[in-house]
N, CA, C and O atoms as a GROMACS GRO file, in nm:
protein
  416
    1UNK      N    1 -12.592 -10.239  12.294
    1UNK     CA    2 -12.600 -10.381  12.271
    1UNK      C    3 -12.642 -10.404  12.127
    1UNK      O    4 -12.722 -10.328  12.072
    2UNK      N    5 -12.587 -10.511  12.065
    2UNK     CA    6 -12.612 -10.559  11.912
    2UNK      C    7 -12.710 -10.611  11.887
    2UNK      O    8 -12.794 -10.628  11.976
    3UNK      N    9 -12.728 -10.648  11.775
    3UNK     CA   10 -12.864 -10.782  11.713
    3UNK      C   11 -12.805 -10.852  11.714
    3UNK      O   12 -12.682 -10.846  11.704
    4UNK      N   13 -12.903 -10.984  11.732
    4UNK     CA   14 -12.831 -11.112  11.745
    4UNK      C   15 -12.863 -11.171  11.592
    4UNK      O   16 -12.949 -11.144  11.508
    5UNK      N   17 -12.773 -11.246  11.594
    5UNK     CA   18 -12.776 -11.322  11.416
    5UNK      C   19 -12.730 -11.471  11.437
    5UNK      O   20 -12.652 -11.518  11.520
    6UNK      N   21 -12.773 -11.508  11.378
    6UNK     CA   22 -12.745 -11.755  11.393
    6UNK      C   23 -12.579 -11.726  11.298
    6UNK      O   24 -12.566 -11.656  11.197
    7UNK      N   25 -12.500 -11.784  11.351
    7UNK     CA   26 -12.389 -11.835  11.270
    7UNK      C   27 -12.423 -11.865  11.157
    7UNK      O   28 -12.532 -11.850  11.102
    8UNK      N   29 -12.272 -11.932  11.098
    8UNK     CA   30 -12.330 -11.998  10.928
    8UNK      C   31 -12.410 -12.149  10.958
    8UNK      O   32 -12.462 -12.189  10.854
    9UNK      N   33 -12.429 -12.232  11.063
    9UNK     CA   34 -12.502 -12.317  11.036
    9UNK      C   35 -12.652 -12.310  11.108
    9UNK      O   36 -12.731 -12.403  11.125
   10UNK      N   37 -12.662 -12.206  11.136
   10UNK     CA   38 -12.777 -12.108  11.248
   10UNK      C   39 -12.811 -12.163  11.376
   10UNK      O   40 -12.914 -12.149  11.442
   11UNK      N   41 -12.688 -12.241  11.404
   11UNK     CA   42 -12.720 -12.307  11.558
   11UNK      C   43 -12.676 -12.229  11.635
   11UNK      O   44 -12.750 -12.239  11.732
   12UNK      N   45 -12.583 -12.141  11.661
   12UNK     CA   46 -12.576 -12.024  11.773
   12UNK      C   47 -12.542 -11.867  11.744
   12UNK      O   48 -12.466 -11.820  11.660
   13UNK      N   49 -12.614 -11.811  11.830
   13UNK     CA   50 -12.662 -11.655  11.777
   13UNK      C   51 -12.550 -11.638  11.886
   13UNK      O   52 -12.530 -11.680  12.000
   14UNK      N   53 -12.456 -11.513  11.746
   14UNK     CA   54 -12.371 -11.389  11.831
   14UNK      C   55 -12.421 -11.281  11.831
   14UNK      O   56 -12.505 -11.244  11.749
   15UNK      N   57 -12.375 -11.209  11.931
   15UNK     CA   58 -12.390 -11.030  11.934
   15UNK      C   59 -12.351 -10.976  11.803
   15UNK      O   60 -12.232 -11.003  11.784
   16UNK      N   61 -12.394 -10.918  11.716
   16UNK     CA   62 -12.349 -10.804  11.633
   16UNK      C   63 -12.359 -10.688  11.631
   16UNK      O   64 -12.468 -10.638  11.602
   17UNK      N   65 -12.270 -10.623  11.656
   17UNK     CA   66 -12.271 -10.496  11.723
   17UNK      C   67 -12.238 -10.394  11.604
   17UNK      O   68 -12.130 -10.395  11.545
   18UNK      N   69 -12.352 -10.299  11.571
   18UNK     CA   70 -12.407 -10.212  11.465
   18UNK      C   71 -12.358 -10.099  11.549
   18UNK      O   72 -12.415 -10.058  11.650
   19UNK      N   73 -12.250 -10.054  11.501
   19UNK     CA   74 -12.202  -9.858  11.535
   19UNK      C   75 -12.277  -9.753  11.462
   19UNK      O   76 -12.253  -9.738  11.342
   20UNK      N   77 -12.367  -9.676  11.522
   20UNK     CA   78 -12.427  -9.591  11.500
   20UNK      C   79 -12.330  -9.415  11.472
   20UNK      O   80 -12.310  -9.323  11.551
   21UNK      N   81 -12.304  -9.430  11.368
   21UNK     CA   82 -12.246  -9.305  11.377
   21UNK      C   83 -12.320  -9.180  11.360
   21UNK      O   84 -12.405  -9.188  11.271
   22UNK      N   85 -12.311  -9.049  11.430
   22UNK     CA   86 -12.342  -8.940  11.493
   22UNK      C   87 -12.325  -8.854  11.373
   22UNK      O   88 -12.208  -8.826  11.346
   23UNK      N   89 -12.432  -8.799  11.282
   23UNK     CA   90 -12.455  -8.680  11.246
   23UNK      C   91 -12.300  -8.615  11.253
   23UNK      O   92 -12.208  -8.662  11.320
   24UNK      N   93 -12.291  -8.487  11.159
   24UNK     CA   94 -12.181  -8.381  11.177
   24UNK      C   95 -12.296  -8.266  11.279
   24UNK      O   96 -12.418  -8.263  11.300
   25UNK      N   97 -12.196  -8.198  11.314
   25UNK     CA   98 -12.293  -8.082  11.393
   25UNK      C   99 -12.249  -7.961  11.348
   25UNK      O  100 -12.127  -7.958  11.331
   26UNK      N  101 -12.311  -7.855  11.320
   26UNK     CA  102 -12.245  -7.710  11.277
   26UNK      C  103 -12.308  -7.563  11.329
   26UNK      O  104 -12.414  -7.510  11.294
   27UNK      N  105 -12.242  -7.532  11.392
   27UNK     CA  106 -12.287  -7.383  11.439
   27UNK      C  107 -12.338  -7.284  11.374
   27UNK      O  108 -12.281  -7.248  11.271
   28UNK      N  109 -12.453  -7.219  11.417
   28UNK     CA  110 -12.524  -7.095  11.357
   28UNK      C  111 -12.466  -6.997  11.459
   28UNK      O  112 -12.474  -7.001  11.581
   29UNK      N  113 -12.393  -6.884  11.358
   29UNK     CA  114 -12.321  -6.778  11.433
   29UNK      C  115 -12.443  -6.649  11.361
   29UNK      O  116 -12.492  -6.623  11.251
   30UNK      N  117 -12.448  -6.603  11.483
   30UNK     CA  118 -12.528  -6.474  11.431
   30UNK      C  119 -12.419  -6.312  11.422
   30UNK      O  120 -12.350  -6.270  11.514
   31UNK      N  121 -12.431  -6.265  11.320
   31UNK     CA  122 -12.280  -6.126  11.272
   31UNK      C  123 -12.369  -5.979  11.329
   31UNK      O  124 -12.482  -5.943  11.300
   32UNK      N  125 -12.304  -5.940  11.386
   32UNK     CA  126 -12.352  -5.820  11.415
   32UNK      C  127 -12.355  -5.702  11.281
   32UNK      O  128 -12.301  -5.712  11.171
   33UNK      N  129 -12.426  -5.606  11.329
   33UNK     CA  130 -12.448  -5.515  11.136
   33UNK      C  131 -12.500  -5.356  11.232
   33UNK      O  132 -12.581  -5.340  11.324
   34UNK      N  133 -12.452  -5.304  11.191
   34UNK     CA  134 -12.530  -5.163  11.236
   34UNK      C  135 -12.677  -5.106  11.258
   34UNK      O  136 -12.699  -4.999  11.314
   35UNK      N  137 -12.767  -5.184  11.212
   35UNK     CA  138 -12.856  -5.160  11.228
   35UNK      C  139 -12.985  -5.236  11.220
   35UNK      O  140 -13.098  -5.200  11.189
   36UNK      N  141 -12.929  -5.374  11.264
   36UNK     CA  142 -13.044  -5.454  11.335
   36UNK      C  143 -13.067  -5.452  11.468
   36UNK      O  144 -12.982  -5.520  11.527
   37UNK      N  145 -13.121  -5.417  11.517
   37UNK     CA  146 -13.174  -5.318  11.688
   37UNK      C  147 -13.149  -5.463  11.762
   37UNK      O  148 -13.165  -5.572  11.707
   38UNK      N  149 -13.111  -5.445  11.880
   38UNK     CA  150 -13.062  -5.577  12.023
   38UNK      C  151 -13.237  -5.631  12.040
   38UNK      O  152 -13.277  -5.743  12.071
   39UNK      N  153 -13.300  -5.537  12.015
   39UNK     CA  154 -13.472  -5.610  12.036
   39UNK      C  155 -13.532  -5.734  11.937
   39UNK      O  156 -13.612  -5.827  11.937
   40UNK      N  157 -13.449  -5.673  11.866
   40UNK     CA  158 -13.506  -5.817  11.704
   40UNK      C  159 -13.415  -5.918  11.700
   40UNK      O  160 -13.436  -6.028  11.649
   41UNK      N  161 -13.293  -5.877  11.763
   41UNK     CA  162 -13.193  -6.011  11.749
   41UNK      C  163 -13.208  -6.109  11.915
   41UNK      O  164 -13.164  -6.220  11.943
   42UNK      N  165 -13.265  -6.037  11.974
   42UNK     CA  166 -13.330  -6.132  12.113
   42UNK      C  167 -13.453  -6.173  12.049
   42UNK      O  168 -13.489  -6.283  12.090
   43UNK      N  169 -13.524  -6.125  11.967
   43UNK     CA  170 -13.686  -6.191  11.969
   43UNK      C  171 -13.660  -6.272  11.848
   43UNK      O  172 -13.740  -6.364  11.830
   44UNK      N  173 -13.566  -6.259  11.762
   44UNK     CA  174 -13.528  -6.370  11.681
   44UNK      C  175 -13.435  -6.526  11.753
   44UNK      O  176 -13.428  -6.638  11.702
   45UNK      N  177 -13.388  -6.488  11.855
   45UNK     CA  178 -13.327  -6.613  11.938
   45UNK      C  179 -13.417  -6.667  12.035
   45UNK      O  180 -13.400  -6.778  12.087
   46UNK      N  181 -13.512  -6.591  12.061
   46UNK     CA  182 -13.637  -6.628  12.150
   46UNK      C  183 -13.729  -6.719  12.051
   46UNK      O  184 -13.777  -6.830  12.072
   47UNK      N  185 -13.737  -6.629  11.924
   47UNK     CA  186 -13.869  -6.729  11.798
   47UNK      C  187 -13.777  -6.843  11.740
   47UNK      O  188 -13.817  -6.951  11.784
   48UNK      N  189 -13.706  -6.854  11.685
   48UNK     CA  190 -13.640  -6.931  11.582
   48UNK      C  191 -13.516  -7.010  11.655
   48UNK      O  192 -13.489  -7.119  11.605
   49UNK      N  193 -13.447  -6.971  11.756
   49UNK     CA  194 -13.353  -7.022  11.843
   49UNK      C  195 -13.386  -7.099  11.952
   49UNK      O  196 -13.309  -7.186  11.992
   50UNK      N  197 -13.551  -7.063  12.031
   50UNK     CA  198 -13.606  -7.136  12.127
   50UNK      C  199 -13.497  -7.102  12.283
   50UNK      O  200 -13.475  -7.176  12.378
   51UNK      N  201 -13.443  -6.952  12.255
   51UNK     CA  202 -13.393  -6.974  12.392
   51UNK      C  203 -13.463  -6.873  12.494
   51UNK      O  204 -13.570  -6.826  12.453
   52UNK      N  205 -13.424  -6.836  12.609
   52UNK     CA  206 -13.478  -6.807  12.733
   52UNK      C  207 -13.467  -6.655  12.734
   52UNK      O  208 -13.356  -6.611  12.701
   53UNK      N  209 -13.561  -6.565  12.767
   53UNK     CA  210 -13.517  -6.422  12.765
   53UNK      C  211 -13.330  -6.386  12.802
   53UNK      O  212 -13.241  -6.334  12.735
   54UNK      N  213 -13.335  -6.431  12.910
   54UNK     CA  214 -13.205  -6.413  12.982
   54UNK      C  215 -13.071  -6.484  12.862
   54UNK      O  216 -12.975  -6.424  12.816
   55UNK      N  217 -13.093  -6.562  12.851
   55UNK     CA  218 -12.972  -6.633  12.749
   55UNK      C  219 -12.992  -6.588  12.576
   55UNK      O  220 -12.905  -6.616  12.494
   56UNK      N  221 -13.121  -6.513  12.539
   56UNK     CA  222 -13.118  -6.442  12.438
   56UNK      C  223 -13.054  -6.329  12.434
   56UNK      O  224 -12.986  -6.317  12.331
   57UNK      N  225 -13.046  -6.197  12.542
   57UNK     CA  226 -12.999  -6.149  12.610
   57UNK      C  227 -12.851  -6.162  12.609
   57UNK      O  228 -12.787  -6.086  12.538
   58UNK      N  229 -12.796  -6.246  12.676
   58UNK     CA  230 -12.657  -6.287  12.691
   58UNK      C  231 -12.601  -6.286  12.567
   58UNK      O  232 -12.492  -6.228  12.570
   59UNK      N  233 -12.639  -6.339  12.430
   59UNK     CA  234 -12.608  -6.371  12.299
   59UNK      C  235 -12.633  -6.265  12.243
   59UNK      O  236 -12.544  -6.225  12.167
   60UNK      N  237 -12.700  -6.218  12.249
   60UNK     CA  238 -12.741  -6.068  12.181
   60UNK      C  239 -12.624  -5.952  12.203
   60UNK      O  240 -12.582  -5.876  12.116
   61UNK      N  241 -12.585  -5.957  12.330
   61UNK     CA  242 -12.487  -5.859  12.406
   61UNK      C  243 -12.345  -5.918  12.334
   61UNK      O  244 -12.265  -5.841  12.281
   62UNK      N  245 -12.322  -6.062  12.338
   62UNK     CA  246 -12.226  -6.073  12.237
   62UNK      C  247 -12.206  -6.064  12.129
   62UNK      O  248 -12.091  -6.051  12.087
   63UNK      N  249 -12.319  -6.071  12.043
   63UNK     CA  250 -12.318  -6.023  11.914
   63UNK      C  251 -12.269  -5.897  11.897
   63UNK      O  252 -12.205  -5.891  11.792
   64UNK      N  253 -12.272  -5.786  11.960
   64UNK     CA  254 -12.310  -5.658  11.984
   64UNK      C  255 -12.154  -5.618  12.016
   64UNK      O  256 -12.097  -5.538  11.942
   65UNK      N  257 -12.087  -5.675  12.130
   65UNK     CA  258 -11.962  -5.644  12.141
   65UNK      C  259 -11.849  -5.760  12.091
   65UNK      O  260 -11.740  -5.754  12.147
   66UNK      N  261 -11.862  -5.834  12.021
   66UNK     CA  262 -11.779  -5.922  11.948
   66UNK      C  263 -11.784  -5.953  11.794
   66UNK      O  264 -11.709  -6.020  11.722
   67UNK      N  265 -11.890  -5.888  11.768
   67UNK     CA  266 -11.896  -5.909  11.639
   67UNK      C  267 -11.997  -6.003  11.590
   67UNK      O  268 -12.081  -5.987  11.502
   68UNK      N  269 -11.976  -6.096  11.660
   68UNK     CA  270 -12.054  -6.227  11.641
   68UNK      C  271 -12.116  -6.301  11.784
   68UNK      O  272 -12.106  -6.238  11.889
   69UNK      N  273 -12.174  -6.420  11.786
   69UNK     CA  274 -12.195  -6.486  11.863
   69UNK      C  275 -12.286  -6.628  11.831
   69UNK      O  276 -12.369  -6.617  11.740
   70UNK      N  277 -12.276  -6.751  11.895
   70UNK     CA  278 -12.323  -6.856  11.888
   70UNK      C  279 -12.414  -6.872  11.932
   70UNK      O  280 -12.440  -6.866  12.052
   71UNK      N  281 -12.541  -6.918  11.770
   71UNK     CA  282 -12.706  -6.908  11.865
   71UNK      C  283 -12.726  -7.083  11.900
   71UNK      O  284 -12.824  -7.127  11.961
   72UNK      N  285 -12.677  -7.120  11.877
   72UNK     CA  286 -12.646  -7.306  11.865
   72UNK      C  287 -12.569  -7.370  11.790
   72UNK      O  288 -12.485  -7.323  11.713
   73UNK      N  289 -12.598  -7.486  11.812
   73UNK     CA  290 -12.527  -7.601  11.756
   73UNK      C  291 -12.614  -7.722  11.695
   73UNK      O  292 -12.684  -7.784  11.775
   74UNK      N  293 -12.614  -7.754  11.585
   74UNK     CA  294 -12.711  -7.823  11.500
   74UNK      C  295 -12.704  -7.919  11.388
   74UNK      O  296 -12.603  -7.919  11.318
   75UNK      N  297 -12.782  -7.986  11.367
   75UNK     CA  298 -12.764  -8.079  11.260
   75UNK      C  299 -12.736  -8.014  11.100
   75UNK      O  300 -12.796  -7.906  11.092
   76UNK      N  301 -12.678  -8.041  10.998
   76UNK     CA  302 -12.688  -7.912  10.898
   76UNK      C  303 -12.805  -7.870  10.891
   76UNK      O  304 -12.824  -7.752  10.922
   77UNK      N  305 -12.923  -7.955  10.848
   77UNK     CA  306 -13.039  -7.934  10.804
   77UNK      C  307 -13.078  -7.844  10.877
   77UNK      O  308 -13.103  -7.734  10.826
   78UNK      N  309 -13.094  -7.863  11.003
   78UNK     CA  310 -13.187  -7.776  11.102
   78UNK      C  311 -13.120  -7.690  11.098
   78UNK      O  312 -13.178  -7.586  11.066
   79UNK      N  313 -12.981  -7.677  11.122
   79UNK     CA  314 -12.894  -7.537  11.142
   79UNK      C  315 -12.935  -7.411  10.998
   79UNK      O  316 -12.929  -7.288  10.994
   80UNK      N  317 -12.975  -7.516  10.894
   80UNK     CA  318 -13.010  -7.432  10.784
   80UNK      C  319 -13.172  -7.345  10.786
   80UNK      O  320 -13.206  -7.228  10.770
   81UNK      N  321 -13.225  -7.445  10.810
   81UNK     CA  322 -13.332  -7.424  10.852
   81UNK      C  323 -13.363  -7.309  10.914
   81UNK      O  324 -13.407  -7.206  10.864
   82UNK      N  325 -13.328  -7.340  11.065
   82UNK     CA  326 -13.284  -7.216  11.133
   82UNK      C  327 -13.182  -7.085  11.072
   82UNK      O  328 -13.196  -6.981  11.136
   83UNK      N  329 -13.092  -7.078  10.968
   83UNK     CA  330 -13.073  -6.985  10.883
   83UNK      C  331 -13.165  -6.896  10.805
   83UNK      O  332 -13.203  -6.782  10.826
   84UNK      N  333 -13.190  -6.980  10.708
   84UNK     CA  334 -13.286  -6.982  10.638
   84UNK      C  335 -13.422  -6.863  10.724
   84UNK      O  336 -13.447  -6.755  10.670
   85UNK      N  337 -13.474  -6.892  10.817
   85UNK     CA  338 -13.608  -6.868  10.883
   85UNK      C  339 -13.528  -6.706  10.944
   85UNK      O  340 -13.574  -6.598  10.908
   86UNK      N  341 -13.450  -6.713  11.004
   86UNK     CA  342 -13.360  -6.583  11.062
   86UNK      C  343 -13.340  -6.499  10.940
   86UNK      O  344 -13.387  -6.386  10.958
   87UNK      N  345 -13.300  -6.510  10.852
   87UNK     CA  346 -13.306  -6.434  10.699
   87UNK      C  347 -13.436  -6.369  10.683
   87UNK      O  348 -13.450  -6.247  10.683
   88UNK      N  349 -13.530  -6.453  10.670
   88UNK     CA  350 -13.656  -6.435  10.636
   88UNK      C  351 -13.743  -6.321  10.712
   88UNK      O  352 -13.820  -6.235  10.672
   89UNK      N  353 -13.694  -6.362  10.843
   89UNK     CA  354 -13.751  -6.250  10.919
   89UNK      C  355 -13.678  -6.102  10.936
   89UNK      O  356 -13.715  -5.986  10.918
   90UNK      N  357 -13.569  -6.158  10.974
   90UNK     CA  358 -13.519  -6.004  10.887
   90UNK      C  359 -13.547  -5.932  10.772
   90UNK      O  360 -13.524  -5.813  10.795
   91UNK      N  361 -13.578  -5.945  10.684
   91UNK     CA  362 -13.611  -5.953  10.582
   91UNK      C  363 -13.739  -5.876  10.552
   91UNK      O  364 -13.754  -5.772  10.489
   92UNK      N  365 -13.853  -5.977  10.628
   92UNK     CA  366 -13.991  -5.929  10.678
   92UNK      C  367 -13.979  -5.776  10.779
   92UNK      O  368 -14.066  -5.689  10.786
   93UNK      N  369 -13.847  -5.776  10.851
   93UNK     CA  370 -13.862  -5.663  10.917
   93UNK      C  371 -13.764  -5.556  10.916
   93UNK      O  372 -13.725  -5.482  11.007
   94UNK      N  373 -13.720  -5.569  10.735
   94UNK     CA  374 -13.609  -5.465  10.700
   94UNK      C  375 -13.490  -5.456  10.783
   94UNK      O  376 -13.421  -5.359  10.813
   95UNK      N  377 -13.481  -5.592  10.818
   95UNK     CA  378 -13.325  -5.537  10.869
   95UNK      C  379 -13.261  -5.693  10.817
   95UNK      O  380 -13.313  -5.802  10.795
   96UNK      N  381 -13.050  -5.613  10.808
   96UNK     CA  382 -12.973  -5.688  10.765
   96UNK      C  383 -12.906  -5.803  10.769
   96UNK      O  384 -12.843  -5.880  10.697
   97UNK      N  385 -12.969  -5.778  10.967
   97UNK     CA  386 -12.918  -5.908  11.023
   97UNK      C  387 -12.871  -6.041  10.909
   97UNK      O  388 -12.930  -6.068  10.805
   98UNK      N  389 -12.733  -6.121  10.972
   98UNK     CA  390 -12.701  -6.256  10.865
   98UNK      C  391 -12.666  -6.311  10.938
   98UNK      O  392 -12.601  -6.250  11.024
   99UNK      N  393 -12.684  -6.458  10.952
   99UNK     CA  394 -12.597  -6.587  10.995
   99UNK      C  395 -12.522  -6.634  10.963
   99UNK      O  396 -12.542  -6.654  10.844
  100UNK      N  397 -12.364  -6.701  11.012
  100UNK     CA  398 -12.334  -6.784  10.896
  100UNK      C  399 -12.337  -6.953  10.981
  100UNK      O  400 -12.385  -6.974  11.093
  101UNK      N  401 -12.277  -7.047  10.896
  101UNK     CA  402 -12.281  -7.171  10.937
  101UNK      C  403 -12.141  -7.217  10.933
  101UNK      O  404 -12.072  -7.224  10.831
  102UNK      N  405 -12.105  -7.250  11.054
  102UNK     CA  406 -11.925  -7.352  11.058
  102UNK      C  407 -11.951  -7.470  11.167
  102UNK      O  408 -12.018  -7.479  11.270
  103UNK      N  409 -11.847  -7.574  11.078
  103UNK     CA  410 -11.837  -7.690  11.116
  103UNK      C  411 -11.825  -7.680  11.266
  103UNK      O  412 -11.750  -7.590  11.303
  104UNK      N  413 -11.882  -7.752  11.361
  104UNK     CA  414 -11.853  -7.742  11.518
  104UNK      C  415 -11.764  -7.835  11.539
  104UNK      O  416 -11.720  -7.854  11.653
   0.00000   0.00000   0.00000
Protein backbone atom coordinates (compact mmCIF):
# COMPACT_ATOMS: atom_id res chain seq x y z
CA UNK A 1 0.00 0.00 0.00
CA UNK A 2 1.17 3.72 -0.90
CA UNK A 3 1.40 7.16 0.95
CA UNK A 4 -1.23 9.18 0.70
CA UNK A 5 -0.62 12.80 -0.76
CA UNK A 6 -3.62 15.92 -1.15
CA UNK A 7 -4.04 16.60 -4.92
CA UNK A 8 -3.02 19.95 -6.45
CA UNK A 9 -5.70 21.80 -4.52
CA UNK A 10 -5.10 19.45 -1.27
CA UNK A 11 -8.71 18.61 -0.96
CA UNK A 12 -8.42 14.86 -1.73
CA UNK A 13 -5.65 12.43 -0.87
CA UNK A 14 -4.67 9.60 -3.50
CA UNK A 15 -2.76 6.42 -3.00
CA UNK A 16 0.80 6.82 -4.22
CA UNK A 17 2.25 3.88 -4.70
CA UNK A 18 6.27 3.94 -4.09
CA UNK A 19 7.94 0.56 -5.84
CA UNK A 20 10.51 -0.60 -3.77
CA UNK A 21 13.03 -2.14 -5.83
CA UNK A 22 15.04 -5.29 -4.56
CA UNK A 23 18.78 -5.19 -4.15
CA UNK A 24 20.85 -7.36 -6.95
CA UNK A 25 21.75 -10.72 -5.26
CA UNK A 26 25.09 -12.62 -6.02
CA UNK A 27 26.41 -15.93 -5.14
CA UNK A 28 29.48 -16.90 -3.08
CA UNK A 29 30.84 -20.06 -4.79
CA UNK A 30 33.43 -21.75 -2.79
CA UNK A 31 36.51 -23.60 -5.59
CA UNK A 32 37.87 -26.57 -4.49
CA UNK A 33 42.11 -26.60 -4.32
CA UNK A 34 44.10 -29.59 -3.23
CA UNK A 35 44.80 -28.89 -0.13
CA UNK A 36 42.35 -27.18 1.96
CA UNK A 37 41.19 -30.28 4.21
CA UNK A 38 36.86 -30.99 4.05
CA UNK A 39 37.33 -30.01 8.02
CA UNK A 40 38.15 -26.22 7.41
CA UNK A 41 35.86 -25.81 4.51
CA UNK A 42 32.81 -27.17 6.83
CA UNK A 43 34.04 -25.05 9.85
CA UNK A 44 34.40 -22.15 7.51
CA UNK A 45 30.55 -22.62 6.29
CA UNK A 46 29.60 -23.34 9.85
CA UNK A 47 31.70 -19.74 11.09
CA UNK A 48 31.27 -17.32 8.28
CA UNK A 49 28.32 -19.06 6.25
CA UNK A 50 26.07 -19.68 9.46
CA UNK A 51 25.04 -23.06 8.17
CA UNK A 52 24.10 -26.39 9.95
CA UNK A 53 26.71 -29.22 10.44
CA UNK A 54 24.71 -31.41 8.05
CA UNK A 55 24.26 -28.75 5.15
CA UNK A 56 28.00 -27.66 5.70
CA UNK A 57 28.71 -31.13 5.05
CA UNK A 58 26.53 -31.42 1.98
CA UNK A 59 28.46 -28.25 0.41
CA UNK A 60 31.68 -29.29 1.38
CA UNK A 61 31.17 -32.81 -0.42
CA UNK A 62 30.29 -30.68 -3.41
CA UNK A 63 32.99 -28.64 -3.42
CA UNK A 64 35.11 -31.68 -3.28
CA UNK A 65 33.49 -33.57 -6.19
CA UNK A 66 32.45 -30.68 -8.51
CA UNK A 67 34.85 -28.41 -8.24
CA UNK A 68 32.86 -25.88 -6.74
CA UNK A 69 29.79 -25.30 -4.78
CA UNK A 70 27.23 -22.62 -3.51
CA UNK A 71 27.74 -21.32 0.10
CA UNK A 72 24.78 -18.65 -0.50
CA UNK A 73 23.19 -16.08 -1.97
CA UNK A 74 23.68 -12.41 -0.92
CA UNK A 75 23.57 -8.86 -1.11
CA UNK A 76 27.05 -7.71 -2.84
CA UNK A 77 28.20 -6.19 0.27
CA UNK A 78 27.60 -9.04 2.53
CA UNK A 79 28.48 -11.58 -0.15
CA UNK A 80 31.86 -9.63 -0.03
CA UNK A 81 32.07 -9.49 3.25
CA UNK A 82 31.58 -12.97 3.59
CA UNK A 83 34.51 -13.32 0.88
CA UNK A 84 36.59 -11.21 2.23
CA UNK A 85 36.37 -13.04 6.02
CA UNK A 86 36.72 -16.76 4.16
CA UNK A 87 40.13 -15.43 2.63
CA UNK A 88 41.21 -14.28 5.82
CA UNK A 89 40.82 -17.32 7.53
CA UNK A 90 42.34 -19.29 5.24
CA UNK A 91 44.93 -17.38 5.27
CA UNK A 92 45.19 -17.43 9.19
CA UNK A 93 45.23 -21.19 8.63
CA UNK A 94 47.62 -21.60 5.60
CA UNK A 95 45.42 -22.84 3.35
CA UNK A 96 44.38 -21.79 -0.33
CA UNK A 97 40.96 -22.12 -0.15
CA UNK A 98 39.12 -19.05 -2.70
CA UNK A 99 35.69 -17.83 -3.35
CA UNK A 100 34.44 -16.32 -6.17
CA UNK A 101 31.30 -13.99 -6.59
CA UNK A 102 28.52 -14.28 -9.68
CA UNK A 103 25.54 -12.49 -10.38
CA UNK A 104 22.49 -14.84 -9.10
Amino acid sequence: MGDWEPDSQGETLTAVDHETKEPPMYKVVLLNDDYTTMDFVVLVLKEVFRKSEPEAEQIMLEVHSNGSGMAGIFTKDIAETKISRTHQLARQNEFPLKCSLEKA
